[in-house]
N, C-alpha and C positions, 0 to 999 in steps of 0.2 A: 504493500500500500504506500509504501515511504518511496519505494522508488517511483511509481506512478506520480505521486505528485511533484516531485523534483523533473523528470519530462514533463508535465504540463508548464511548472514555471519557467521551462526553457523553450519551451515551442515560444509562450508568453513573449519575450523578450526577444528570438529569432523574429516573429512576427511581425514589429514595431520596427526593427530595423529594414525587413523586407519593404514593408510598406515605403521607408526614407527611400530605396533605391527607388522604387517607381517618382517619386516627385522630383530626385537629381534627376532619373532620366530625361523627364522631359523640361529640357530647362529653358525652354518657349515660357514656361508658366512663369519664371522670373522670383523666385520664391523655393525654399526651403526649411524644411520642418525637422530635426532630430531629435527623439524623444524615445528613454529608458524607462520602463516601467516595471517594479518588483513588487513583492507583496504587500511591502509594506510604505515604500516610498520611490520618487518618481523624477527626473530631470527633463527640461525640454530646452528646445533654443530652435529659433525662427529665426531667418534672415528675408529681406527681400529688394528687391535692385534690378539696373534696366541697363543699356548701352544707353546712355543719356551725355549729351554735351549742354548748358543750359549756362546761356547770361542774361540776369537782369539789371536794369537802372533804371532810376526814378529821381524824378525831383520836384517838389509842393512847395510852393510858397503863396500865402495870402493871409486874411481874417477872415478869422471864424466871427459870422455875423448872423444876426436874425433874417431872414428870408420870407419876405410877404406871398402867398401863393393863394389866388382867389379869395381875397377878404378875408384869409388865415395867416396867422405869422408862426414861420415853423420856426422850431431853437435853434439856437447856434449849435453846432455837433460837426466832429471831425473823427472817422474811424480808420483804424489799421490793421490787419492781421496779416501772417504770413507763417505757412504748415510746409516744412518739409521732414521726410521721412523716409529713410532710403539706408538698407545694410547693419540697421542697428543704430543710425545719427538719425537725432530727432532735432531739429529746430521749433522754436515757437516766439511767436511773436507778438502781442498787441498794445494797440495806443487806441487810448480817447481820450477827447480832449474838449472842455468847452469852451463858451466865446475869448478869442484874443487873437493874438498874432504867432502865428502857426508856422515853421519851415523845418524839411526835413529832405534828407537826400538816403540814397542808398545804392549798392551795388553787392552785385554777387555774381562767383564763378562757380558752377559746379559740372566736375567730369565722374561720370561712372566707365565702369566694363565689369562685365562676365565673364570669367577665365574657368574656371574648373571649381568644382566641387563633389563632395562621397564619403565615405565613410570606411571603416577597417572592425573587423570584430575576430579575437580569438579567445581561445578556452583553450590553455595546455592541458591535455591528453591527465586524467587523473584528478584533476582540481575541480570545486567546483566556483572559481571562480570565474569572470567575464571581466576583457578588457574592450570596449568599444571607444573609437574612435572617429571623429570627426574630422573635417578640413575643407576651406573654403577660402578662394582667393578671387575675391569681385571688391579692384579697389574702387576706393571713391575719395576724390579731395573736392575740398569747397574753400573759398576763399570771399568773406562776405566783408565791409561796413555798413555801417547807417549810423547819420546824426540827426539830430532832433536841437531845432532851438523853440522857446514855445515863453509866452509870456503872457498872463489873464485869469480869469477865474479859475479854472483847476485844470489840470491833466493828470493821468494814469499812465504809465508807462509798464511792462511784465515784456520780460523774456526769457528763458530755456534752451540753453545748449546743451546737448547730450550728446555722449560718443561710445556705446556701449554701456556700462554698466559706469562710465565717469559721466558728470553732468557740472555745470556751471551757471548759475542761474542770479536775476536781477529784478528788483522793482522798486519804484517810483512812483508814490502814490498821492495824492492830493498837493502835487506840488502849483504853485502861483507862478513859477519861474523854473525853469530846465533847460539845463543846455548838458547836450549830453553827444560823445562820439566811443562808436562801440568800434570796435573789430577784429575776427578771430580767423583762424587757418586751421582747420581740422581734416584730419586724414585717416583711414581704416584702408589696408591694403591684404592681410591675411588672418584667419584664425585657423586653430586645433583646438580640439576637444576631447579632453580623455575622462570618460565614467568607468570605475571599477565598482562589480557589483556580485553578488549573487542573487539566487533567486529570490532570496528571500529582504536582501536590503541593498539599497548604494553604497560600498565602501568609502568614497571618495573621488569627488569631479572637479576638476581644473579647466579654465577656458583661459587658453592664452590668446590675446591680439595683438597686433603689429598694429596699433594707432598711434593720434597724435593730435592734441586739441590746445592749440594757443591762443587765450585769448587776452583782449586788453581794455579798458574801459575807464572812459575820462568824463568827471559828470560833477556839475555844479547843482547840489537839489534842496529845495527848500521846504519838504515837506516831509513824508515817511520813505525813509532809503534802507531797504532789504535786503542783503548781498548774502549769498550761498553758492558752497562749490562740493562737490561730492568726488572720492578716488576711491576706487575700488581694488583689491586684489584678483587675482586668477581663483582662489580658491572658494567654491561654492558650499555653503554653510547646510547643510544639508537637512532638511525639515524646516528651513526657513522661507525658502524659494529665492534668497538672496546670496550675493557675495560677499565675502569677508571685506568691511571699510577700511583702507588704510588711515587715510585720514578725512575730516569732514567740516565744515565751520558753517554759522550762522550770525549773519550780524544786522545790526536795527540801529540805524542814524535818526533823531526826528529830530529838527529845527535845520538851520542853516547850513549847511558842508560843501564844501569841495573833496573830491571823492575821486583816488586815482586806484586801478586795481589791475597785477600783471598775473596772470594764472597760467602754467605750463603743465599740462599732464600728458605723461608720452609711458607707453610701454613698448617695448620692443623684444621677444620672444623667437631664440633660435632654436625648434624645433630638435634639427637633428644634432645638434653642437647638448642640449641637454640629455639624447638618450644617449650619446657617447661617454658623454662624464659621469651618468649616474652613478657608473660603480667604483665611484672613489670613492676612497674609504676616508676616517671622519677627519684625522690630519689632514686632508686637501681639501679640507672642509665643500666634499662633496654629499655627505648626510643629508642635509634640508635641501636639495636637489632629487635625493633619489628619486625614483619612479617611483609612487605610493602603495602599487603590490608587494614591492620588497621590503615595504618597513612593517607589514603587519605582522605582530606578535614577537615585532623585535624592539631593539632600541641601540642606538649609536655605539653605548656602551658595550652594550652584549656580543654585537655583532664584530665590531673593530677591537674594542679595548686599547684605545686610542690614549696616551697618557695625557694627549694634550688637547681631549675631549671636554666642553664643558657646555653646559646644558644652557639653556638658551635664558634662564633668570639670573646666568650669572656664579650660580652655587660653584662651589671645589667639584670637580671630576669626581665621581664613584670609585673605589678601588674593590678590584674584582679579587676578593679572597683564592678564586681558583687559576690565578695567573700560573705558566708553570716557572717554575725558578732553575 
């Protein structure tokens, strides 16, 4: 009966991967879905993207004024938005503003392509472990600004940059006065995906990307200024649906400021350069590298006995009473 249900939980997960190969096959569809699923817990990751060349520019300058339209005076009112979403980069943008004097410019470059994407699954012969694998290389760069000069009753200002699981985000709320110039250069050119699993749980899932998100932001505001940037690790928290945060801030201006902010998040991840080194031992301080199958049910000390091994709080090295002399 035991062994029956350990072939269900593998057909289970053979299944999910099968289905990924039909959606890389057809990649007219411009989208990709891979998703692990075990008894008891589950990973997924979407991408989506086009062969795209795209520039815009724009530029508004006037007041915002009452407007009489058949014996009715409509409000003064100026709106903005702007959605892009393409490979895992999200942008987001909006402005409204009431009556005053309004100018604002903008530009952007954005390049896509589709190059290759698939996946890898093995089970060594005896284990019941699963190593699945991912990889996908559809780069995309964008190179955007926009300024905003705005002087009257109120404006709102919000915007959202995201590049994978990093994001860097801004707002501007009820200011009387803004002048503000943003601009960022973000990049995604490849990811891998490694889930280790059995049937019964996730071991451990790592997503590395090859991105790169600079941005910069110079802003005079005289009302509510909200600044927030998010970094993320490779490694997925498992039952959380999240990635581990490297690091994270939240900040709240209200009255008058001048406001300068330079944010650089880059990962850059070589694939075959880290299954090479994994098996160095802990003096080449190749340990917190390994591959994540090989540390289970070990540990640095055990495995190397390394004298110049030391645990990541810092503590003295362990000494292994069974060293031989």
């Amino acid at each position: 009966m035991g062994d029956l249900k350990m072939v269900k939980g593998m057909h289970k997960i053979v299944y999910i991967m099968l289905l990924l190969a039909a959606l890389i096959g057809c990649v007219s569809a411009e989208s990709w879905t891979g998703q692990v699923i075990t008894n008891t817990s589950s990973w997924q990751i979407s991408r989506q993207s086009t062969n795209l060349s795209m520039d815009i520019s724009g530029y508004v300058e006037g007041t915002i004024s009452p407007v009489e339209r058949q014996g009715r005076v409509l409000s003064p009112y100026a709106h903005y938005s702007k959605d892009v979403a393409a490979n895992g980069v999200t942008i987001k943008e909006r402005t409204a503003a009431y009556q005053g004097k309004y100018n604002a410019e903008e530009q952007l470059k954005m390049r896509s392509r589709l190059l290759s994407a698939g996946y890898e699954i093995n089970k060594p012969a005896g284990t019941s472990i699963w190593t699945v694998d991912f990889y996908s290389e559809w780069p995309l760069f964008i190179n955007s600004s926009r300024s905003i000069d705005y002087i009257g009753r109120s404006i709102n200002d919000k915007e959202l940059i995201g590049n994978g699981e990093d994001n860097v985000g801004a707002a501007f709320l009820y200011n009387t006065k803004l002048s503000k110039e943003e601009n960022f250069k973000l990049s995604t050119k490849s990811l891998n995906a490694t889930i280790i699993a059995t049937d019964d749980k996730i071991l451990d899932a790592e997503l590395d990307e090859d991105k790169d998100l600079d941005y910069g932001l110079n802003v005079h505001s005289t009302g509510i200024a909200d600044l927030k940037f998010k970094q993320s690790s490779s490694h997925y928290v498992i039952g959380s649906g999240d990635y581990a945060i490297l690091s994270d801030s939240e900040e709240r201006y209200v009255g008058d400021y001048n406001i300068t902010r330079k944010i650089r998040m880059k990962s850059d991840h070589d694939r075959e350069k880290r299954e090479d080194e994994s098996w160095l031992p802990c003096c080449s301080e190749g340990w917190t590298d390994m591959n994540p199958l090989d540390k289970i049910d070990h540990s640095a000390e055990s495995v190397f006995d390394c004298t110049c091994f030391r645990p990541l709080d810092g503590s003295p090295a362990p000494i292994n009473s069974n060293k031989l002399r």
